[in-house]
PDB file with one MODEL, atoms N, CA, C and O in Angstrom:
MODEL        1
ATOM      1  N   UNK A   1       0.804  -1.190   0.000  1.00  0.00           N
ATOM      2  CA  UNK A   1       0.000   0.000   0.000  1.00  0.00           C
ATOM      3  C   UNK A   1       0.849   1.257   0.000  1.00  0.00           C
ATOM      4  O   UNK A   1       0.554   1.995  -0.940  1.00  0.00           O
ATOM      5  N   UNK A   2       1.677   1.648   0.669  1.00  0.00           N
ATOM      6  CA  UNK A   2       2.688   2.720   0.869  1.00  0.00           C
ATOM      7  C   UNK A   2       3.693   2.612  -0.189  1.00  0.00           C
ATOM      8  O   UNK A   2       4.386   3.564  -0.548  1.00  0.00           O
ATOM      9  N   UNK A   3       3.777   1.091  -0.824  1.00  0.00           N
ATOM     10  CA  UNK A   3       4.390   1.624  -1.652  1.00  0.00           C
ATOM     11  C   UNK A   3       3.727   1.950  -3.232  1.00  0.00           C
ATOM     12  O   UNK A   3       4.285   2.096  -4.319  1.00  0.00           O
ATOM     13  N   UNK A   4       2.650   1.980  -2.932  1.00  0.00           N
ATOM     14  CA  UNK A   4       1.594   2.381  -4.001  1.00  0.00           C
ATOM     15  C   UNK A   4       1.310   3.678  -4.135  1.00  0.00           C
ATOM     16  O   UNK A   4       0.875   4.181  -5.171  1.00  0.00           O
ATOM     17  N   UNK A   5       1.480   4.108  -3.380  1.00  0.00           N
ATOM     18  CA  UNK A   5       1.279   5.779  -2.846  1.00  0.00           C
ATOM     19  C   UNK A   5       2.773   6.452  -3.484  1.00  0.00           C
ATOM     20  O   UNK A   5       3.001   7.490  -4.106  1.00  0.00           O
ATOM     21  N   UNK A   6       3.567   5.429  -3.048  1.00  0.00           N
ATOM     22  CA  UNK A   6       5.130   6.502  -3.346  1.00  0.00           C
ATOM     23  C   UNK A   6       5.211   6.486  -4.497  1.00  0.00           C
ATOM     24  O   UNK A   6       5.924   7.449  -4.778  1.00  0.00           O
ATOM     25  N   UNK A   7       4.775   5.730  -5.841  1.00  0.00           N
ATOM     26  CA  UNK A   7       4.952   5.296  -7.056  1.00  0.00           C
ATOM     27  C   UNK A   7       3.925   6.268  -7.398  1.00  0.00           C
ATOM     28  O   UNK A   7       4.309   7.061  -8.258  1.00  0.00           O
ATOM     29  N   UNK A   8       2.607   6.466  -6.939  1.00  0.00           N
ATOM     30  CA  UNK A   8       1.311   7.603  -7.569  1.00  0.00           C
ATOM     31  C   UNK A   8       2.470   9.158  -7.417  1.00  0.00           C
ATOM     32  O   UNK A   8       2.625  10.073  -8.225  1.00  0.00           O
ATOM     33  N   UNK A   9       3.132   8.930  -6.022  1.00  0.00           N
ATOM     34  CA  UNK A   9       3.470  10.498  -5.850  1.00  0.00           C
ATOM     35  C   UNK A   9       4.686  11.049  -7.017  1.00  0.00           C
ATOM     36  O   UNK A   9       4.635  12.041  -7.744  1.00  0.00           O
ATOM     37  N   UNK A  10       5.757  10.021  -6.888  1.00  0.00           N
ATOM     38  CA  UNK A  10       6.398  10.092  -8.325  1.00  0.00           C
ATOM     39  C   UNK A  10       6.358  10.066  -9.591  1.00  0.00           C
ATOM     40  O   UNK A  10       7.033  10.711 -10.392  1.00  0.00           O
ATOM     41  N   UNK A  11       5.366   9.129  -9.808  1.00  0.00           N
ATOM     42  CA  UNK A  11       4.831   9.121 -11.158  1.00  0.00           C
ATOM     43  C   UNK A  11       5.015  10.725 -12.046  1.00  0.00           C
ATOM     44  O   UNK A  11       5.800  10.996 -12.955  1.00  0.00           O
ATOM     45  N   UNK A  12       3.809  11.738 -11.276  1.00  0.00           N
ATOM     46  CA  UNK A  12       3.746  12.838 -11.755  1.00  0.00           C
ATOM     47  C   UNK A  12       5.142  13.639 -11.512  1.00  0.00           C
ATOM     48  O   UNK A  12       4.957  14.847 -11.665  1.00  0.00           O
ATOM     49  N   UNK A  13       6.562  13.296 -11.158  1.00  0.00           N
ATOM     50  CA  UNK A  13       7.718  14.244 -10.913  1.00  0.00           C
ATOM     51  C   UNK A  13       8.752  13.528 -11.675  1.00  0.00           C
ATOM     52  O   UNK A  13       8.626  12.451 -12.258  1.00  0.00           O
ATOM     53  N   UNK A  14       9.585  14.129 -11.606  1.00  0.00           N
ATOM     54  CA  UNK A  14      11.122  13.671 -12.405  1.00  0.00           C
ATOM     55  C   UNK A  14      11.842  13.160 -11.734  1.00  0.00           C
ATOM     56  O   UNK A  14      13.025  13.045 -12.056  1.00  0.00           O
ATOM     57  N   UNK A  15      11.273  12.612 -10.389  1.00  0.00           N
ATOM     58  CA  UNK A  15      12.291  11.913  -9.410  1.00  0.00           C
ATOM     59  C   UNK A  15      12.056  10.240  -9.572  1.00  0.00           C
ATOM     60  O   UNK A  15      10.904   9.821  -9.682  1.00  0.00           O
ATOM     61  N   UNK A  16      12.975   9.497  -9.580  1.00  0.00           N
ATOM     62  CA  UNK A  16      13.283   8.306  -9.969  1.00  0.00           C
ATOM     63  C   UNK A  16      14.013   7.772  -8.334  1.00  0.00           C
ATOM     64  O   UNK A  16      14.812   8.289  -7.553  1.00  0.00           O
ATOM     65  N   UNK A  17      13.365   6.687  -8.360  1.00  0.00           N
ATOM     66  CA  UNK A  17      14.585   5.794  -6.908  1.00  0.00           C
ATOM     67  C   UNK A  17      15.465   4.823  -7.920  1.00  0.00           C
ATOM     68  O   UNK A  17      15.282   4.231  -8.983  1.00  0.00           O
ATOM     69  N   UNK A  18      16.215   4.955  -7.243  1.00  0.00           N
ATOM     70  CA  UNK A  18      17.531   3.740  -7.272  1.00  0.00           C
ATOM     71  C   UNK A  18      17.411   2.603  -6.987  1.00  0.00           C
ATOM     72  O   UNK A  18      17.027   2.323  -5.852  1.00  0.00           O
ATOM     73  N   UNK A  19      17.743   1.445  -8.061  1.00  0.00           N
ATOM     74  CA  UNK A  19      17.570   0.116  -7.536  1.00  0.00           C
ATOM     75  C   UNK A  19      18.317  -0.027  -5.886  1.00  0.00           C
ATOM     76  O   UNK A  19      19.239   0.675  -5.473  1.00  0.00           O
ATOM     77  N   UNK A  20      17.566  -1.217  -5.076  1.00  0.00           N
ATOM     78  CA  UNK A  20      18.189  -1.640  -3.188  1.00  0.00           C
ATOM     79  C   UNK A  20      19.892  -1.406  -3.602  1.00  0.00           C
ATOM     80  O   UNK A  20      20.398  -1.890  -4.614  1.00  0.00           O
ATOM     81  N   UNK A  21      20.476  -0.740  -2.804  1.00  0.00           N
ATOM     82  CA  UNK A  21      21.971  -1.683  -2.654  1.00  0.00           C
ATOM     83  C   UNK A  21      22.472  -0.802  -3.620  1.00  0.00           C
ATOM     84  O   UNK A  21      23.458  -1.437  -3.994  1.00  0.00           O
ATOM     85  N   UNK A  22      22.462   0.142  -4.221  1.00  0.00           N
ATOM     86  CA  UNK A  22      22.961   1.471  -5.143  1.00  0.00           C
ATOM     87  C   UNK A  22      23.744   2.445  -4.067  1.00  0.00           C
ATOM     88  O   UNK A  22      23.028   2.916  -3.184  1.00  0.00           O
ATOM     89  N   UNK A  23      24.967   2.749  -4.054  1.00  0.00           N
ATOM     90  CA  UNK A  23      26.088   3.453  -3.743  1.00  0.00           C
ATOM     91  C   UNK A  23      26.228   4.470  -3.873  1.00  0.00           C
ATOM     92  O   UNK A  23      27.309   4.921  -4.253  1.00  0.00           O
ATOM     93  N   UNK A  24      24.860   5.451  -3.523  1.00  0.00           N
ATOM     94  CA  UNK A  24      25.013   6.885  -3.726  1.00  0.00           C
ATOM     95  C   UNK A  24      25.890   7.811  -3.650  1.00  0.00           C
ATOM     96  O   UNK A  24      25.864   8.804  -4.376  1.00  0.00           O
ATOM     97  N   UNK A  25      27.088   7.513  -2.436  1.00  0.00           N
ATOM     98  CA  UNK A  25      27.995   8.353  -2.462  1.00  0.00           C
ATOM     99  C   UNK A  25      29.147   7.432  -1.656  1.00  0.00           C
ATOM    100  O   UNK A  25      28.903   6.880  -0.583  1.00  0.00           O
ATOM    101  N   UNK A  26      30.364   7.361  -2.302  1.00  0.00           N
ATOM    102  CA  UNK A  26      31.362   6.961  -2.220  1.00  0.00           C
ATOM    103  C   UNK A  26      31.805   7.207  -0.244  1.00  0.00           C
ATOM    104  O   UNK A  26      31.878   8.308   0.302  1.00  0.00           O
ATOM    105  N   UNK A  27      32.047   5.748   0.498  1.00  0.00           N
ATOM    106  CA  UNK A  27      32.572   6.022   1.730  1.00  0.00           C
ATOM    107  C   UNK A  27      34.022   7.269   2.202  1.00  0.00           C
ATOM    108  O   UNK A  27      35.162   7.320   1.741  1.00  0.00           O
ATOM    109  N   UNK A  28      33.682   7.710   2.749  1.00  0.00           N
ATOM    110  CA  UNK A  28      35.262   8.332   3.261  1.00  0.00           C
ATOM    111  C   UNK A  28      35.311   8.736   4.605  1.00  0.00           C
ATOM    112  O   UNK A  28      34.620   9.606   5.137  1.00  0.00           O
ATOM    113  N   UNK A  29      36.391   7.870   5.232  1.00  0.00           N
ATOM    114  CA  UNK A  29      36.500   8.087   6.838  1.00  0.00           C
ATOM    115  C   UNK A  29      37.041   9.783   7.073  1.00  0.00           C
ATOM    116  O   UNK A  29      37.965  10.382   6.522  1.00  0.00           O
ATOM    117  N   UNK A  30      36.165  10.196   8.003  1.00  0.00           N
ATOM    118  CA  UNK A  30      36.314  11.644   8.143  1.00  0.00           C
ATOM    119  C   UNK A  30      37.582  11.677   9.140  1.00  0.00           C
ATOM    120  O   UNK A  30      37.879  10.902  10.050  1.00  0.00           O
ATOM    121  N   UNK A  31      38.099  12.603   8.758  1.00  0.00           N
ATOM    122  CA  UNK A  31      39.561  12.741   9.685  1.00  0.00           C
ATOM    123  C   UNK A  31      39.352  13.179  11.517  1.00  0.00           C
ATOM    124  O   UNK A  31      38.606  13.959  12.109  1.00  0.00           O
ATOM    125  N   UNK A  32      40.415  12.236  11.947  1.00  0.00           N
ATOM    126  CA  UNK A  32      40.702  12.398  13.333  1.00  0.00           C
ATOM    127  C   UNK A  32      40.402  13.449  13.961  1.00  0.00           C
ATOM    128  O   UNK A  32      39.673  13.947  13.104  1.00  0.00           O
ATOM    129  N   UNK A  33      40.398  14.168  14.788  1.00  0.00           N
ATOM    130  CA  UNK A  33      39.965  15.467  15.146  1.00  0.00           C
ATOM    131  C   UNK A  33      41.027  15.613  16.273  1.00  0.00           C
ATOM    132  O   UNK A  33      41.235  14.764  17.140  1.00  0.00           O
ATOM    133  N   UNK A  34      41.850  17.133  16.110  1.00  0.00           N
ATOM    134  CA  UNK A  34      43.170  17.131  16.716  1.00  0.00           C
ATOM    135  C   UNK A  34      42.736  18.319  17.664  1.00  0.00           C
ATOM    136  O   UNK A  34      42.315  19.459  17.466  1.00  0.00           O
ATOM    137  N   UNK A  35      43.079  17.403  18.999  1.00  0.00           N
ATOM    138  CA  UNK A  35      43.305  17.948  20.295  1.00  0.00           C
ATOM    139  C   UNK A  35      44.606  18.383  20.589  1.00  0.00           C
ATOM    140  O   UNK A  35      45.487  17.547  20.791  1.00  0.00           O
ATOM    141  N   UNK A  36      44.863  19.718  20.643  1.00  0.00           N
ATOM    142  CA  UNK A  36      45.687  20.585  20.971  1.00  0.00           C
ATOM    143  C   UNK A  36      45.555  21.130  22.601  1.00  0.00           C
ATOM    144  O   UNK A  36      44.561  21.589  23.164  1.00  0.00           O
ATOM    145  N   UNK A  37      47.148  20.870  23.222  1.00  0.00           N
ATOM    146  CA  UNK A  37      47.237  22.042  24.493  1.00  0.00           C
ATOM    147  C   UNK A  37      46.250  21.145  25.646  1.00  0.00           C
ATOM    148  O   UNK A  37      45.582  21.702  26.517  1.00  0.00           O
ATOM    149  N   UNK A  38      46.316  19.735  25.452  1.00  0.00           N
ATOM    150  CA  UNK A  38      45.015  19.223  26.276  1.00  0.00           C
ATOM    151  C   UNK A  38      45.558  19.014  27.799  1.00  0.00           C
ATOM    152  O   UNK A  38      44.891  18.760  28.802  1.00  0.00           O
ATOM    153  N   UNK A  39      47.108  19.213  27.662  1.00  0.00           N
ATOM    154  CA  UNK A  39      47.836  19.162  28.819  1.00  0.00           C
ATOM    155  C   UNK A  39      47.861  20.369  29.864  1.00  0.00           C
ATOM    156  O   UNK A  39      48.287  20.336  31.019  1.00  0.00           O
ATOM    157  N   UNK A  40      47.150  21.731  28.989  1.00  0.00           N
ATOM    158  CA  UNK A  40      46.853  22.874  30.046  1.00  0.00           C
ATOM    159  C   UNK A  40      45.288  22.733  30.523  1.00  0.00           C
ATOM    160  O   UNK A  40      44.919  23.674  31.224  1.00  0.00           O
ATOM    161  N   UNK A  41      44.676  22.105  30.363  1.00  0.00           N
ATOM    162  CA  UNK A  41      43.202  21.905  30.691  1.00  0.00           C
ATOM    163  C   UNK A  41      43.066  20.921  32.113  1.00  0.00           C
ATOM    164  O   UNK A  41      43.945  20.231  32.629  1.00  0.00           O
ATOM    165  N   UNK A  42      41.739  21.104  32.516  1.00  0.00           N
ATOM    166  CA  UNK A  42      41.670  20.115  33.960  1.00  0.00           C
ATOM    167  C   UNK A  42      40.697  20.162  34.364  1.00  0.00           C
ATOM    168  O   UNK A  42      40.125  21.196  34.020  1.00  0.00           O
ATOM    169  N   UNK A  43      39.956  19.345  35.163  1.00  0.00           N
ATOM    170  CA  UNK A  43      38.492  19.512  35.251  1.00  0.00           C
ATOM    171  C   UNK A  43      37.939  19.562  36.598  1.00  0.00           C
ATOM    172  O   UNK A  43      38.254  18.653  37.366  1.00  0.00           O
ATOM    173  N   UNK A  44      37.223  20.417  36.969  1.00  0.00           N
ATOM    174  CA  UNK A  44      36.644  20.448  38.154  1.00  0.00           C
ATOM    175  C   UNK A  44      36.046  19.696  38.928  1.00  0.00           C
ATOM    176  O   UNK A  44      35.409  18.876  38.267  1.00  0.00           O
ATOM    177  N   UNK A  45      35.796  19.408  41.099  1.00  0.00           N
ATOM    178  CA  UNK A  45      36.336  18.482  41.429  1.00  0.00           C
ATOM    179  C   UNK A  45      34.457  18.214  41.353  1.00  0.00           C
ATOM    180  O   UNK A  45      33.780  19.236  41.238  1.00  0.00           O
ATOM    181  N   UNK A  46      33.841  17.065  41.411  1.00  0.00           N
ATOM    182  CA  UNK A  46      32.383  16.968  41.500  1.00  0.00           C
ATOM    183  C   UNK A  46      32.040  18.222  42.772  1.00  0.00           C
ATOM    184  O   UNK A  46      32.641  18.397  43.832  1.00  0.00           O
ATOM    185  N   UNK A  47      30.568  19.160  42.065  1.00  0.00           N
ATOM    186  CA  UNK A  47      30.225  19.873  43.310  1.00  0.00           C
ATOM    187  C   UNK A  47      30.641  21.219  43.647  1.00  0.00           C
ATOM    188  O   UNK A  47      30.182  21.922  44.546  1.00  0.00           O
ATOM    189  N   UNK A  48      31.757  21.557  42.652  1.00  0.00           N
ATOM    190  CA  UNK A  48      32.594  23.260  42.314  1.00  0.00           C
ATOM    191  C   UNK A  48      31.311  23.709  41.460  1.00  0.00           C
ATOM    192  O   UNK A  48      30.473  23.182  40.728  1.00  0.00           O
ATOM    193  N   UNK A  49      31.647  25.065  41.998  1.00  0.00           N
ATOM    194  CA  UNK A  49      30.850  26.287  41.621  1.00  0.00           C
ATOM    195  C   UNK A  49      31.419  26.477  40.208  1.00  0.00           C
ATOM    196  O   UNK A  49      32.537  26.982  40.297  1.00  0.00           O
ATOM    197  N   UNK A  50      31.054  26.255  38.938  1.00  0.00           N
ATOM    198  CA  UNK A  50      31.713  27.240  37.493  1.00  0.00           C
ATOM    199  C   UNK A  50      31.585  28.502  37.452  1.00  0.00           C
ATOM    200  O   UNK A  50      30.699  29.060  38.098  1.00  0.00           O
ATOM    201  N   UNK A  51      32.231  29.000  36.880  1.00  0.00           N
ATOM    202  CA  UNK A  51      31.601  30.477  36.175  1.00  0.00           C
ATOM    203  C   UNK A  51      32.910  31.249  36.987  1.00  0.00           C
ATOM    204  O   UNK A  51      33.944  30.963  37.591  1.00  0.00           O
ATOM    205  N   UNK A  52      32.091  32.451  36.548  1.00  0.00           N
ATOM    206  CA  UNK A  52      32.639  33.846  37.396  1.00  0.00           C
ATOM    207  C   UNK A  52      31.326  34.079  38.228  1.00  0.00           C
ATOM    208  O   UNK A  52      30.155  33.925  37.881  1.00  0.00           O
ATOM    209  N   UNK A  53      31.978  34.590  39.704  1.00  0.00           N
ATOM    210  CA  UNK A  53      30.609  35.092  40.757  1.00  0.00           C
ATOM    211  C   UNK A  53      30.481  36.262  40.144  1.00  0.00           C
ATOM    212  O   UNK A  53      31.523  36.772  39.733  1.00  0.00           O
ATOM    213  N   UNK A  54      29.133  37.015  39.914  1.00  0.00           N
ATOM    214  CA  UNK A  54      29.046  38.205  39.870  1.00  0.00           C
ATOM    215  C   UNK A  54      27.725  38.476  41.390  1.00  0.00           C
ATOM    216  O   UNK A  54      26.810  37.872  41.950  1.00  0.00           O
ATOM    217  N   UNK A  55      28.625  40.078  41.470  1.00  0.00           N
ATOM    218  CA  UNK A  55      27.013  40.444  42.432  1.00  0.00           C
ATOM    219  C   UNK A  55      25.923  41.558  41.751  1.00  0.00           C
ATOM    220  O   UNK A  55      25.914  42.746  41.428  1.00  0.00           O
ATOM    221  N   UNK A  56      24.749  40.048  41.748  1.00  0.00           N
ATOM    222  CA  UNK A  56      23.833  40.571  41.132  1.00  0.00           C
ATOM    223  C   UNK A  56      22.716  41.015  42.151  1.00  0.00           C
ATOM    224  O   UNK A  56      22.607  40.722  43.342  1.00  0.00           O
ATOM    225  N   UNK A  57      21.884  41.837  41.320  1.00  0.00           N
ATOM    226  CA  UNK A  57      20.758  42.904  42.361  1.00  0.00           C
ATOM    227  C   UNK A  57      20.085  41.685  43.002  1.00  0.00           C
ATOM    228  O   UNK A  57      20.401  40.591  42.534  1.00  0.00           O
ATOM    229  N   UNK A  58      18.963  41.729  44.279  1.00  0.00           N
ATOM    230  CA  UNK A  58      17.980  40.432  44.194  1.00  0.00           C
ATOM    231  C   UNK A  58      17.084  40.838  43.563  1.00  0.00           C
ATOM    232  O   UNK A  58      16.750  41.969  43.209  1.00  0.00           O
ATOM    233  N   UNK A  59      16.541  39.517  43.369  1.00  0.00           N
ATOM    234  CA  UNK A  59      15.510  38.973  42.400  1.00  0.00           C
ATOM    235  C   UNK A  59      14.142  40.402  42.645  1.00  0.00           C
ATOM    236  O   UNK A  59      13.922  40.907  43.746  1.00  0.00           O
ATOM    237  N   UNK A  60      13.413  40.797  41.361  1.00  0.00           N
ATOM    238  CA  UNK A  60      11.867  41.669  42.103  1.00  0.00           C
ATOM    239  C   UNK A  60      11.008  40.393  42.210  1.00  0.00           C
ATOM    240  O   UNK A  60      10.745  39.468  41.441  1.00  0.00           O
ATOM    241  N   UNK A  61      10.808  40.589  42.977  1.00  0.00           N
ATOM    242  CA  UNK A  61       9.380  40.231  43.256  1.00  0.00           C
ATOM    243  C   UNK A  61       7.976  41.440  43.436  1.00  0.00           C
ATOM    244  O   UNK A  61       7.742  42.303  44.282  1.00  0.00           O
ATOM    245  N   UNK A  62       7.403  41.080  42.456  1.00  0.00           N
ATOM    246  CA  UNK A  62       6.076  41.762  41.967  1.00  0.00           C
ATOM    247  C   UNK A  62       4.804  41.917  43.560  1.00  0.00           C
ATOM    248  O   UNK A  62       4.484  41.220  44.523  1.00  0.00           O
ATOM    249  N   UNK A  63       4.488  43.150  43.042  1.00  0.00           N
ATOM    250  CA  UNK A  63       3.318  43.057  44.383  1.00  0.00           C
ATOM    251  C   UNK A  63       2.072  42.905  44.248  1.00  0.00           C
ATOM    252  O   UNK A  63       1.190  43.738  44.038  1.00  0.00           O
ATOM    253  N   UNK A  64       2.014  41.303  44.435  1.00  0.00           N
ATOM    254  CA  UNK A  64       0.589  40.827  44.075  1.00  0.00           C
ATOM    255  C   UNK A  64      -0.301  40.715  45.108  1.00  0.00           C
ATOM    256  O   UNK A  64      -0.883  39.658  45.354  1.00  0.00           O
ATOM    257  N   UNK A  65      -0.481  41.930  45.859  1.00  0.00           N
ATOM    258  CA  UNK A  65      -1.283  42.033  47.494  1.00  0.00           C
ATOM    259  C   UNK A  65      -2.594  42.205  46.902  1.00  0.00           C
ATOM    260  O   UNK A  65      -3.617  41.880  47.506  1.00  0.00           O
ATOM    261  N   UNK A  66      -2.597  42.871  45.360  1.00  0.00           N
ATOM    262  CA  UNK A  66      -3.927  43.323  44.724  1.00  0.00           C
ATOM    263  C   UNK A  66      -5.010  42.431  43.977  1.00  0.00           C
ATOM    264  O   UNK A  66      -6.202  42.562  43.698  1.00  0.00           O
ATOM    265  N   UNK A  67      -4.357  41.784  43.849  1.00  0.00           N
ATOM    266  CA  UNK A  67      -5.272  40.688  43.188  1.00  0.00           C
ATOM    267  C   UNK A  67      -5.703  39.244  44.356  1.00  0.00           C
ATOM    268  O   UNK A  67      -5.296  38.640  45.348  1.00  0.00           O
ATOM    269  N   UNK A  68      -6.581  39.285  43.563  1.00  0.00           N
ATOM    270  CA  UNK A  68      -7.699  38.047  44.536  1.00  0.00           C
ATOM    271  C   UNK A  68      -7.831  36.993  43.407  1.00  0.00           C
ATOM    272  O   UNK A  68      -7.546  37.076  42.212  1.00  0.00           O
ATOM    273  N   UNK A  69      -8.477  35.724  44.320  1.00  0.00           N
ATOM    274  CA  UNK A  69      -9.188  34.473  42.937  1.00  0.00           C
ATOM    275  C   UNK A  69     -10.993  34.558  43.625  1.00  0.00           C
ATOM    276  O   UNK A  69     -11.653  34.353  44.643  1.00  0.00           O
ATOM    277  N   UNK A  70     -11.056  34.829  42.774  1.00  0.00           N
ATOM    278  CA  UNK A  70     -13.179  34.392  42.687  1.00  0.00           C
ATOM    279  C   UNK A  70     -13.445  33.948  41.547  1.00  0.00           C
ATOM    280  O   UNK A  70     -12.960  34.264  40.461  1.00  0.00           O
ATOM    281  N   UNK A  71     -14.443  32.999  41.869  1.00  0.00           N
ATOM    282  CA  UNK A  71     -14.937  32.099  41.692  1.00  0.00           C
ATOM    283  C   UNK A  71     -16.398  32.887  40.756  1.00  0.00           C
ATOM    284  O   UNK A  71     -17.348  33.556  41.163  1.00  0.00           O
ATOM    285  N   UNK A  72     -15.921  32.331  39.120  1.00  0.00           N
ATOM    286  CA  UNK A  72     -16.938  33.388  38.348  1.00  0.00           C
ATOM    287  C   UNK A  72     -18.157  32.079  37.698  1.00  0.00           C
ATOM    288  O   UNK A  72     -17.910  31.239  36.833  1.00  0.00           O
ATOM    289  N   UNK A  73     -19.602  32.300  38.527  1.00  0.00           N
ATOM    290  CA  UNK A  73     -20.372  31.503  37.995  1.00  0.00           C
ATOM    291  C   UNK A  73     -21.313  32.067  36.684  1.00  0.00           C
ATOM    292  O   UNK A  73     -22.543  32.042  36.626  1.00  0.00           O
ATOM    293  N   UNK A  74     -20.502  32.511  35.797  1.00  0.00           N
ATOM    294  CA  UNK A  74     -21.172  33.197  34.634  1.00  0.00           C
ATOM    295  C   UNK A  74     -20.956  31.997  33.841  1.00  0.00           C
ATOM    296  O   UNK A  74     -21.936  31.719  33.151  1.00  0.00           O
ATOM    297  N   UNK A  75     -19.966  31.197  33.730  1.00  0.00           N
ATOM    298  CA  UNK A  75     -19.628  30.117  32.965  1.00  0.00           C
ATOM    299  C   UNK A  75     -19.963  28.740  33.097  1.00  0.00           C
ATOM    300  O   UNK A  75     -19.653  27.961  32.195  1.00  0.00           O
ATOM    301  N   UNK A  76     -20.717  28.246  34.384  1.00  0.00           N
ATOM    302  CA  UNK A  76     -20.727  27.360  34.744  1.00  0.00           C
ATOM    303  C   UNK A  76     -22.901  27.391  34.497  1.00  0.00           C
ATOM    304  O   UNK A  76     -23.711  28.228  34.895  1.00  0.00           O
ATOM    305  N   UNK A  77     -23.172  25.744  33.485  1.00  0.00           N
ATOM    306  CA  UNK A  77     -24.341  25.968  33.923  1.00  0.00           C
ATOM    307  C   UNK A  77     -24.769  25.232  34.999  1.00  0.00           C
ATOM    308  O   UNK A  77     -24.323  24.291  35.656  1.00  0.00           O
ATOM    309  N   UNK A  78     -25.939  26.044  35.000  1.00  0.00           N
ATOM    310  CA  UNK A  78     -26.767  25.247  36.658  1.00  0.00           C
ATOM    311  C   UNK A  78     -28.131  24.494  36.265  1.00  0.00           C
ATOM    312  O   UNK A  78     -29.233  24.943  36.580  1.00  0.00           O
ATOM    313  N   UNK A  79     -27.956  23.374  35.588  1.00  0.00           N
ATOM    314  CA  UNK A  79     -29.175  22.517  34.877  1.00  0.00           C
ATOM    315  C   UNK A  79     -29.331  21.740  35.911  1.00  0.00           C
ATOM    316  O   UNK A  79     -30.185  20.853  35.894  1.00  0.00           O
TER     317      UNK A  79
ENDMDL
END
């Protein structure tokens, strides 16, 4: 079935599949990847702080003394 569909969808285009087992593009092992200077590096002990500390302002906290929750029975029917 699906592949009845893929044959209707191509039909109408200029796209063609490749017989199974066709070699689209030639293998090539991608090169090593070179670690430089790995002898000045070192890693922190489990549980260290990263970064740089900065001193930042505290947090706002918004003043929500004004607002309330009620309970709006305009939406609810009463059958």
């Amino acid at each position: 079935m699906a592949g009845e569909k893929v044959d209707d969808i191509l039909a109408g285009s200029g796209l063609t599949l490749d017989p199974v087992g066709v070699t689209l593009v030639e293998h090539e092992d991608p090169e090593a990847p070179m670690f430089e200077h790995l002898d000045d590096w070192s890693l922190a002990p489990p549980g260290s702080d990263l970064g740089v500390k900065r001193d930042l302002p505290p947090p706002m906290v918004p003043d929500v003394s004004h607002l309330s929750l009620a309970d709006d029975d305009k939406h609810h029917d009463k059958s």
